[in-house]
C-alpha positions as CSV (number, residue, x, y, z in Angstrom):
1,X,40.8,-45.4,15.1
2,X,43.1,-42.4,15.8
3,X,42.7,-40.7,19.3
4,X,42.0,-37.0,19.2
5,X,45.2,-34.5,20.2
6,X,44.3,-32.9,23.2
7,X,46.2,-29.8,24.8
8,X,48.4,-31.5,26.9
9,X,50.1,-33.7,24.1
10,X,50.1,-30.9,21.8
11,X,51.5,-28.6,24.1
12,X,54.3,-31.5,25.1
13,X,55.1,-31.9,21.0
14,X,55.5,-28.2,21.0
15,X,57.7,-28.2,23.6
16,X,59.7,-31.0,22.3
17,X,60.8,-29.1,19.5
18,X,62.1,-26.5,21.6
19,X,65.7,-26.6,22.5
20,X,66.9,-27.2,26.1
21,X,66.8,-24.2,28.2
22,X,64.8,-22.1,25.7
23,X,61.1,-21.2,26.5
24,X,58.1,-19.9,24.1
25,X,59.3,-16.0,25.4
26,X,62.7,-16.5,23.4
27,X,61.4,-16.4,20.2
28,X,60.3,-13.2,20.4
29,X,63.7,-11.8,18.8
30,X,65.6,-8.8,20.2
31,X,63.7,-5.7,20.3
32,X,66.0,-3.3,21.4
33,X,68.4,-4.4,19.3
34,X,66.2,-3.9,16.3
35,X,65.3,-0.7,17.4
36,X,68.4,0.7,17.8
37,X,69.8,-0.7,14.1
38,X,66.8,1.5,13.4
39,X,67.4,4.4,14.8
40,X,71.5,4.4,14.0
41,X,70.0,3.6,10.3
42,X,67.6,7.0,10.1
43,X,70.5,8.9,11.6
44,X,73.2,7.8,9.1
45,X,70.4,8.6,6.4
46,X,69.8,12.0,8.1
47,X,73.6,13.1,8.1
48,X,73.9,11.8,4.9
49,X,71.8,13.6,3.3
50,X,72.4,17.3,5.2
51,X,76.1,16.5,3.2
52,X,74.6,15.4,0.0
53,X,71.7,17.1,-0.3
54,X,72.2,19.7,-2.4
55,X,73.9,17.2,-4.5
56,X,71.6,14.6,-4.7
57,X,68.9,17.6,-5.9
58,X,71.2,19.3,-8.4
59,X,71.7,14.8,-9.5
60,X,67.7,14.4,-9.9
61,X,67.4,17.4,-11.0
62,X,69.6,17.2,-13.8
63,X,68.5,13.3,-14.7
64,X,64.5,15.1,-15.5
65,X,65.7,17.4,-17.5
66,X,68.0,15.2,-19.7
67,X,64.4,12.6,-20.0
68,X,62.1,15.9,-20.7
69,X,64.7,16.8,-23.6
């Protein structure tokens, strides 16, 4: 007969997959690093397309019209 896992052990097995020096809080990721690749990403988008834009609408444009006939 199997003994029931009680918090204890199954917070020491949890642990033990861990690696040294690492707690739970570590797996959180890097926010703020993640934010910022956001925000650089939205601006790169937003100068690219105050260049392009005009472009890009004259490109779309032109693309429906050649499908419309």
């Amino acid at each position: 007969m199997t003994e029931p896992i009680t918090r204890t052990v199954l917070r020491r097995l949890l642990t033990l997959r861990l690696p040294p020096g690492r707690s739970r809080r570590d797996e959180r990721g890097d926010v703020p690093g993640w934010v910022l690749i956001t925000v650089m990403t939205a601006g790169l988008v937003a100068a690219l397309w105050a260049v392009a834009g005009p472009q890009l609408s004259q490109m779309l444009q032109d693309a429906l019209a050649s499908v419309r006939g």
